[in-house]
C-alpha positions in Angstrom: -224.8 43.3 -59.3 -221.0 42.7 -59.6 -220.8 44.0 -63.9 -217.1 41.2 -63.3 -218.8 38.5 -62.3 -220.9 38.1 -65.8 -219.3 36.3 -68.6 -218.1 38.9 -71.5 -221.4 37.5 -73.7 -223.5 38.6 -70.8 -222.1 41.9 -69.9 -222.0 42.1 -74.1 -225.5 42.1 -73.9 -226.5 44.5 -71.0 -224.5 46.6 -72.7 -226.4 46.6 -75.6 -229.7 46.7 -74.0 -228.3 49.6 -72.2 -228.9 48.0 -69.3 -225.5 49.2 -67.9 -222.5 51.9 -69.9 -219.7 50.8 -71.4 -217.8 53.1 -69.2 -219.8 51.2 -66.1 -218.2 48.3 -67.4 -214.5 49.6 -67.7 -214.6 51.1 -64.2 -216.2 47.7 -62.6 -213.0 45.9 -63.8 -210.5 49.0 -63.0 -212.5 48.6 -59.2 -211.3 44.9 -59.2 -208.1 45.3 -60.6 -207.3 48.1 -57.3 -208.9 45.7 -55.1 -207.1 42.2 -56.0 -203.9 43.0 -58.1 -201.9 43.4 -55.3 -202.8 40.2 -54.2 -202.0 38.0 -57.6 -199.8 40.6 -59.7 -201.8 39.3 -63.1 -201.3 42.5 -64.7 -197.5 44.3 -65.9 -199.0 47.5 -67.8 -202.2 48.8 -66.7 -204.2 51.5 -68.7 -206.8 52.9 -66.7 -206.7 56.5 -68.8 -206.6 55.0 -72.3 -209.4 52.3 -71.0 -211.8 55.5 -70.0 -210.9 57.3 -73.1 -211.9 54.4 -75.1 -214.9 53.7 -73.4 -216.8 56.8 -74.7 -215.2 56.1 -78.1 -217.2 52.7 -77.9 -220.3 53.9 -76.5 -221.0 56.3 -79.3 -220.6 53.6 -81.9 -223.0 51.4 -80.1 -225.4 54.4 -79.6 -224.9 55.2 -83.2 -226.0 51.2 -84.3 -222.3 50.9 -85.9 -221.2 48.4 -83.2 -223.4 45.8 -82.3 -221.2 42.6 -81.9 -221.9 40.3 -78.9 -218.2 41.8 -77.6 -218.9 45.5 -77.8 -217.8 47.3 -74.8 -216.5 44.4 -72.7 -213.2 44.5 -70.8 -210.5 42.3 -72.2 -206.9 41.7 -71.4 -204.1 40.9 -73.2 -200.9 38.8 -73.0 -197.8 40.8 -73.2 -195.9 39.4 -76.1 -198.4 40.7 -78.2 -197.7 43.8 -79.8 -200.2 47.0 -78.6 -199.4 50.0 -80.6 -198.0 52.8 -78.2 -198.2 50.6 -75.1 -195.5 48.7 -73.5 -194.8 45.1 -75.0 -192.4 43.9 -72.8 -192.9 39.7 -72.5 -192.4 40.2 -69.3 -188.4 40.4 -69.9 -186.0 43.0 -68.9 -184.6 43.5 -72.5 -187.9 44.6 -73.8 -188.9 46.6 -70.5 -189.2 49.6 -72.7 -190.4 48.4 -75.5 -193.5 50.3 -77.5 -194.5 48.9 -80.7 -195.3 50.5 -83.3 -198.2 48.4 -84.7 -201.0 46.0 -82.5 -201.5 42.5 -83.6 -203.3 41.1 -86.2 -206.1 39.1 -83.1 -205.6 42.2 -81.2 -206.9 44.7 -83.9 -210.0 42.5 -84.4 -211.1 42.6 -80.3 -210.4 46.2 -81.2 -212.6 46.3 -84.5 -215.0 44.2 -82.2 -215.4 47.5 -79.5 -213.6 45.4 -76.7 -211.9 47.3 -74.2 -208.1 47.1 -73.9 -207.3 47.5 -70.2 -204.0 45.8 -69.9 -201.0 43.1 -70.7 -200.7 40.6 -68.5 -198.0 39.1 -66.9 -196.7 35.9 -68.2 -193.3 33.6 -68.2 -190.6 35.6 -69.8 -191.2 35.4 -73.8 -193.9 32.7 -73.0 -190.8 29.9 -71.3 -192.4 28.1 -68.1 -195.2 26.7 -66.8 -195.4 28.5 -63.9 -195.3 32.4 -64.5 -192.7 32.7 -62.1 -190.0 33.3 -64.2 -191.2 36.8 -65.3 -189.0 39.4 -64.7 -191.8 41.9 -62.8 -192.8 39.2 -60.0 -194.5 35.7 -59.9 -198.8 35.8 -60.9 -200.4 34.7 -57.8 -202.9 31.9 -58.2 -206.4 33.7 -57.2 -207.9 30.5 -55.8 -204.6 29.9 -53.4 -201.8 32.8 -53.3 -199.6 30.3 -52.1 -199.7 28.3 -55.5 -198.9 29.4 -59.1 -201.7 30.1 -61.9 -199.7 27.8 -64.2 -197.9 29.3 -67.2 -197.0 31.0 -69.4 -200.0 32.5 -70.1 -200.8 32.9 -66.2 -201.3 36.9 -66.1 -204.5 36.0 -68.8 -205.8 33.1 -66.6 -205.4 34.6 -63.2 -206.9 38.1 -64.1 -209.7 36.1 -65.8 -210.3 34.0 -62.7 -209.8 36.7 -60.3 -212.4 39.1 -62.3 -210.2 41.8 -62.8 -211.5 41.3 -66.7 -214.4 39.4 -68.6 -212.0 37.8 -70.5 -208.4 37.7 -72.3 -205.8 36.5 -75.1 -203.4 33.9 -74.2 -200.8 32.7 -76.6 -200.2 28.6 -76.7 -196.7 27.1 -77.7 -197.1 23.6 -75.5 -200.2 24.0 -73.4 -199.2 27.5 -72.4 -203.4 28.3 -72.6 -204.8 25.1 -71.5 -202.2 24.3 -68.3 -203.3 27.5 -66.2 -206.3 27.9 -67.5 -206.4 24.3 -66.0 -204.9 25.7 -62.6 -207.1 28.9 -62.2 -210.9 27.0 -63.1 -211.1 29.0 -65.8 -211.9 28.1 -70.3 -209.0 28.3 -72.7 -209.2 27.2 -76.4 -206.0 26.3 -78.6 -207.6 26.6 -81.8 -205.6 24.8 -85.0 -202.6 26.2 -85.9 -202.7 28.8 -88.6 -206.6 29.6 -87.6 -205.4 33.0 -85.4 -202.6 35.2 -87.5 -199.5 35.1 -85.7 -198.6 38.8 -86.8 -197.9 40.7 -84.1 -197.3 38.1 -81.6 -193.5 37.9 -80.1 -192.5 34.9 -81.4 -191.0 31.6 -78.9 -191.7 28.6 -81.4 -192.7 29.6 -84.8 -194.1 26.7 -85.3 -195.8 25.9 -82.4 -197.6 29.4 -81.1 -201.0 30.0 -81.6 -203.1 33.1 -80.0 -206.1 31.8 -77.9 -209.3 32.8 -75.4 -209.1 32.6 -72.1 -212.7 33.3 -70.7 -214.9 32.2 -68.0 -217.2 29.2 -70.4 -217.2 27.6 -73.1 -220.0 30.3 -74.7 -217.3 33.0 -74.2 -214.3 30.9 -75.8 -216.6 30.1 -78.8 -217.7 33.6 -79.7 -214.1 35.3 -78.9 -212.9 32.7 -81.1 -214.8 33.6 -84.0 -214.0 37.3 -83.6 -210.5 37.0 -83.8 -210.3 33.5 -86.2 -209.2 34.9 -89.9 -207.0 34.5 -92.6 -204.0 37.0 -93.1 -201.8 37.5 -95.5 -199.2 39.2 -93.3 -198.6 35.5 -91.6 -197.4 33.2 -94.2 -198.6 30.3 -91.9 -202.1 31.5 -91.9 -204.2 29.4 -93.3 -208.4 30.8 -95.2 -210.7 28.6 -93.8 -214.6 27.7 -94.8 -215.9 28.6 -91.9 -215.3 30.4 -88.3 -219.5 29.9 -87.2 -217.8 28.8 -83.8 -220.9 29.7 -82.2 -223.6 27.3 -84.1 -221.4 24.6 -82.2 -222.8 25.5 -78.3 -225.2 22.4 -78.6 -226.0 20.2 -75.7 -225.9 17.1 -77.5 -223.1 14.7 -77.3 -225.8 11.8 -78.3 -223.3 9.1 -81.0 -220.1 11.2 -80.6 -217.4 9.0 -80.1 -214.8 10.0 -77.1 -211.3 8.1 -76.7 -209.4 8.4 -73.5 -205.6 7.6 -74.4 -204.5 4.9 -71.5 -201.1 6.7 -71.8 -202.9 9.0 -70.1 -203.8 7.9 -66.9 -200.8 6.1 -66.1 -197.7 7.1 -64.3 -197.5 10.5 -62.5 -201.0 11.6 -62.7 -202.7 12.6 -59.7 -204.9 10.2 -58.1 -208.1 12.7 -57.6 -207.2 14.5 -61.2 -207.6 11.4 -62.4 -210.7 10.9 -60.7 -212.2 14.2 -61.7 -211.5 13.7 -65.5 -212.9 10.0 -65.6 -216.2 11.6 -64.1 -216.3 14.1 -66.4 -216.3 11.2 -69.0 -218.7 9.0 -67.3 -221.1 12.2 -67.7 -220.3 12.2 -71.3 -221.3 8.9 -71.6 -224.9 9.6 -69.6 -225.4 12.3 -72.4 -225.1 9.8 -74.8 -221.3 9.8 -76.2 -219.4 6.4 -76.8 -216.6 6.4 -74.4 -213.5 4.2 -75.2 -209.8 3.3 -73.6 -207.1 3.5 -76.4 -203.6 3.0 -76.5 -202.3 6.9 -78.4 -198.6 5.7 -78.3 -195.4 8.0 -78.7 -196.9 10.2 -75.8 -193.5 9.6 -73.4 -191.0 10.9 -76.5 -193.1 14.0 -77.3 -191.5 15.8 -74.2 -188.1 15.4 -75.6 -189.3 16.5 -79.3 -191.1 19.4 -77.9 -188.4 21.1 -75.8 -185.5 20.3 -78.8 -187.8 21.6 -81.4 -189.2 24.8 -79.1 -185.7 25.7 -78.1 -184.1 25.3 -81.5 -186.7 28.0 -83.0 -186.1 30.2 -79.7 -182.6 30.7 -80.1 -183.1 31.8 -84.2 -186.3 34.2 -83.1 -184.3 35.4 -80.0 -181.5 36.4 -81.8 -183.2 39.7 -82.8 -182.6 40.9 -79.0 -179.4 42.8 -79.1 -179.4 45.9 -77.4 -179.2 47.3 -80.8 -182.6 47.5 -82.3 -184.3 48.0 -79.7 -185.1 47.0 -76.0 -182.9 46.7 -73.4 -179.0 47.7 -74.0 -176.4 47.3 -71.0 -174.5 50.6 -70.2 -171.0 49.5 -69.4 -169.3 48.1 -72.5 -166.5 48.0 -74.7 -167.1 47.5 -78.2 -170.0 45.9 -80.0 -169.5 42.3 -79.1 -169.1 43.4 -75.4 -172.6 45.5 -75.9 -174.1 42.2 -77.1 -173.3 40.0 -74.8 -173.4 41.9 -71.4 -177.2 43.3 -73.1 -178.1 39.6 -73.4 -176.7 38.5 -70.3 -178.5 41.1 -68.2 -181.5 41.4 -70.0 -182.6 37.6 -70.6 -183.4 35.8 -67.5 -182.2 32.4 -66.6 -184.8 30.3 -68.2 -184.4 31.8 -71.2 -180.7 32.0 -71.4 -181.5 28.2 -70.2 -183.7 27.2 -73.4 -181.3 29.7 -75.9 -177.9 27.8 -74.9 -180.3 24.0 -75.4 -181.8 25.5 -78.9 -178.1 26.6 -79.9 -176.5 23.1 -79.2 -178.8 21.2 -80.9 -178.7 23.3 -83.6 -174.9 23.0 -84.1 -173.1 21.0 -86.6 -172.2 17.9 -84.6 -175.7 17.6 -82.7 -178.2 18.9 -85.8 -178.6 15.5 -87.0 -178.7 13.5 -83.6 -180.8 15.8 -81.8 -182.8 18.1 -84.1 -183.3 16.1 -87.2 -184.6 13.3 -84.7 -187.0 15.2 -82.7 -188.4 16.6 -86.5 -189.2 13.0 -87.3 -190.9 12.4 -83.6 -193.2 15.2 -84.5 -194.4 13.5 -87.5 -194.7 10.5 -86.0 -196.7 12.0 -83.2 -199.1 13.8 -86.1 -199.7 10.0 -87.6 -200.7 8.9 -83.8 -203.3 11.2 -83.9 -204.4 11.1 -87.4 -204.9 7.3 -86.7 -207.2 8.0 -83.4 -209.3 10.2 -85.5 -209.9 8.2 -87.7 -212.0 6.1 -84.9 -212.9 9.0 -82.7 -214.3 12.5 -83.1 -212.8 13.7 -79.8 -209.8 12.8 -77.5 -210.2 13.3 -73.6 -208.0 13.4 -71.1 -206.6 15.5 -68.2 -205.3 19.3 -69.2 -202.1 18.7 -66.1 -201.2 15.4 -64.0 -201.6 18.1 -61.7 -203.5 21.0 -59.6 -201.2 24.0 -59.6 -198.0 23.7 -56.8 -197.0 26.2 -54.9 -194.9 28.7 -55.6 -190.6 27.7 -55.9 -191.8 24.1 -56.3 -191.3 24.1 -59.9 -188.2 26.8 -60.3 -185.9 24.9 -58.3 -186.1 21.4 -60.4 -186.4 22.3 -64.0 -187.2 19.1 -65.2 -190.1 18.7 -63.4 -191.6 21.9 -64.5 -190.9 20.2 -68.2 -192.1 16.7 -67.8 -195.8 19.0 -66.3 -196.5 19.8 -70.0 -196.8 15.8 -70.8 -200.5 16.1 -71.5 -200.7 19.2 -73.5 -197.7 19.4 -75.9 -198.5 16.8 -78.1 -201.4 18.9 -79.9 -198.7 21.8 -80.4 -196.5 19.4 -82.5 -199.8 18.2 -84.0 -201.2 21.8 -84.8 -204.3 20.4 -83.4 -206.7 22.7 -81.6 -207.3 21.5 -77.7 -209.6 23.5 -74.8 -209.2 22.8 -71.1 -212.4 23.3 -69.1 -213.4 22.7 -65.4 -214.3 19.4 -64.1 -213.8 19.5 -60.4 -211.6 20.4 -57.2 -209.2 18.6 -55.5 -209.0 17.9 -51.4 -207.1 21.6 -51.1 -209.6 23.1 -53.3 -207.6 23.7 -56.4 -208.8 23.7 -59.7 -209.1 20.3 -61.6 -209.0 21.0 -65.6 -210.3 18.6 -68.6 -208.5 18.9 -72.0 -210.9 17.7 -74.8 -208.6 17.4 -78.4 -209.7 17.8 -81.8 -208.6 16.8 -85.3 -207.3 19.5 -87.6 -210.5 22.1 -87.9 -212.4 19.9 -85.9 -212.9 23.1 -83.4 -217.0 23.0 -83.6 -216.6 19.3 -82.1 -214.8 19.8 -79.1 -216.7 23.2 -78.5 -219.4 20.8 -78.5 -218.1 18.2 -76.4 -217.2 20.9 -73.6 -220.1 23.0 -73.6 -222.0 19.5 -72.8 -220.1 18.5 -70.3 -220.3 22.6 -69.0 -224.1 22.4 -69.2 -223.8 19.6 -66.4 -221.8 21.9 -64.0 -222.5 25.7 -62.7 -219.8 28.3 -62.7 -217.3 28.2 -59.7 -215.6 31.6 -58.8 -213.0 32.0 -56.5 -212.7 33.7 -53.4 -210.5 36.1 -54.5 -212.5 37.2 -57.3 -215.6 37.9 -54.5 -213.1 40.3 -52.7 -214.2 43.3 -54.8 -218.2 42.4 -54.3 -220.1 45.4 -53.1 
């Protein structure tokens, strides 16, 4: 039996029926992690010693009865640009290459509460800018289903170790589909839950407005349940918001029968793929067998919330990237000459170009003369986006559509033309300005074998019916695993 090939609920449970160790458990996914990682590079710190140590830790409160939690003693990984106390933090930049933090983060402490298994940070688009998670400054994440393509981004470390078993499941942070898009790519589950339902504290910020910590997982069972670990209010992140209820779980129903499905036409125009397209309308049409009420609607605004996205994104980044100095900490050049010299040849080196990219775009739109054409304008978009939506929901319980107009290119495709990278987040960035929670789950394969994803999207709280929606449609499909991931079978 292959302990990596189980969802995290499943190995949770052997685990608890003492069926297998927790230690078992670690060394199964430290065994993958030797036999793939060369291959897909999901991983930039890996702690095989503190994994172990913890393991025993873990084993003694199950033994004890004082952990009993459907996650206890299952393998996780975690995105680097959320802080681990005493292990590197680096969001995969060169200024915070020696970065180790001094506190964990607030979703990270409660995997930790949980008895999960820390046994990494994973590789990801330098503090979470691109799709692609090539523009990381330790290598490019392979995709594990073709090494040829990319696993999507930014949070492409969390998806590809995910898909490639070299964990049961992982943390991904979302800023403009930066959970859904490679989970998307890499056939795995990722869940963008409502803005303010995961504290933010501890995680590096890119957009404060925008980010929110997410699953990555292998179903739609796993998503639910992680979700509901790490969901809570927190006083130390003033945009957390105390909600009724985080029984995620209670919503893993196979009944869609009178729930009422729009697919925006917006949606499947222009620039989507012809067999994505095919893959997500099938996904609908098994919706509607199951007894949902399937509808065309026009969503509006979707070609100005590109634009809106990358002014607003980039505006925050350059404020929340301004604490990278070379003086507090990180990265600091070695040849300089005075302390303006030290900050701008520590910037220079340490940032890489996408990020110096988005920093110079946030700056100028921020400026005096541009604050009102550019930034002020793109604030108004947002709420005009937010009314789109509240007026679908007001007819519709769920919104489906495709999670990319893509499967994943190959690598360089999207580095060299900028724009195109950009204009791949059309589907997902809209629920970012929104604040509206979104999950991408797999519908299909294309002709090359690639990944197909379907984004199902929520109102505000509205988590339980899109966990619904997808675990439906997931009860119609079996698991699909990679050939990667089968590389470390025995």
């Amino acid at each position: 039996m292959n302990l990596m090939s189980l969802t995290a609920v499943e190995l949770g449970k052997k685990i608890k029926d003492k069926e297998v160790s927790v230690e078992d458990a670690v060394k199964a996914a430290l065994a993958q992690i030797k036999s793939v990682e060369n291959d897909v590079n999901s991983f930039v710190t890996i702690d095989e010693e503190g994994a172990l140590k913890r393991a025993k830790e873990v084993q003694k409160q199950i033994d004890s009865g004082e952990l009993s939690g459907p996650l206890a003693g299952v393998p996780v990984a975690i995105k680097d640009n959320m802080c681990t106390k005493g292990m590197l933090t680096t969001c995969s930049s060169k200024i915070l290459e020696n970065f180790k933090p001094t506190y964990t983060a607030e979703a990270v402490l409660h995997l930790e509460k949980a008895g999960a298994i820390i046994i990494g940070k994973t590789n990801m688009d330098e503090f979470a800018m691109g799709s692609t998670t090539e523009t990381s400054a330790f290598g490019a994440t392979k995709n594990p289903w073709n090494l040829g393509h990319v696993p999507g981004g930014s949070s492409g470390g969390s998806c590809s170790a995910v898909a490639a078993e070299e964990c049961s499941f992982a943390l991904g942070s979302d800023t403009g589909g930066s959970i859904r898009q490679p989970s998307s790519f890499c056939g795995v589950t990722g869940i963008k839950p409502t803005y303010g339902t995961i504290s933010r504290y501890g995680l590096i910020a890119y957009g404060s407005s925008l980010d929110q910590i997410g699953p990555v997982a292998k179903d739609v069972t796993d998503c639910a349940t992680i979700l509901e670990v790490i969901a809570s209010h927190d006083t130390k992140d003033s945009t957390s918001i105390k909600r009724d209820d985080y029984d995620f779980t209670s919503a893993l129903v196979d009944d869609v029968k009178g729930l009422k499905i729009g697919i925006p036409i917006d949606y499947l125009g222009e620039g989507l793929d012809p067999e994505v397209k095919e893959a997500v309308l099938n996904a609908a049409e098994e919706l509607k067998k199951k007894g949902a009420i399937v509808e065309e609607f026009d969503l509006s605004l979707v070609e100005y919330a590109i634009p809106a996205y990358y002014i607003i994104a980039s505006a925050e980044a350059s404020s929340n990237l301004a604490r990278f100095d070379g003086v507090k900490y990180g990265y600091r050049t070695n040849d300089f000459e005075g302390l303006h010299s030290m900050y701008k040849k520590s910037r220079s080196e340490g940032f890489g170009a996408e990020v110096k990219r988005r920093i110079m775009l946030g700056s100028f739109v921020l400026s005096s003369g541009y604050y009102d054409a550019y930034y002020i304008k793109a604030l108004k978009t947002k709420a005009l986006i937010k009314k789109a939506f509240d007026k679908a929901f007001e007819k519709y319980d769920v919104i489906l559509g495709p999670a990319a107009p893509t499967t994943a290119p190959k690598l360089d495709d999207s580095l060299s033309d900028p724009i195109k990278m950009y204009l791949g987040d059309i589907y997902t960035i809209s629920v970012n300005l929104a604040g509206l929670p979104g999950i991408s789950v797999p519908c299909g394969r294309d002709s090359k074998g690639l990944p197909i994803g379907l984004q199902l999207i929520g109102d505000c709280f509205q988590e339980k019916k899109i966990i619904q929606a997808a675990y439906a449609y997931e009860c119609t499909r079996e698991y699909d695993r990679c050939d990667l991931a089968k590389k470390g079978d025995k």
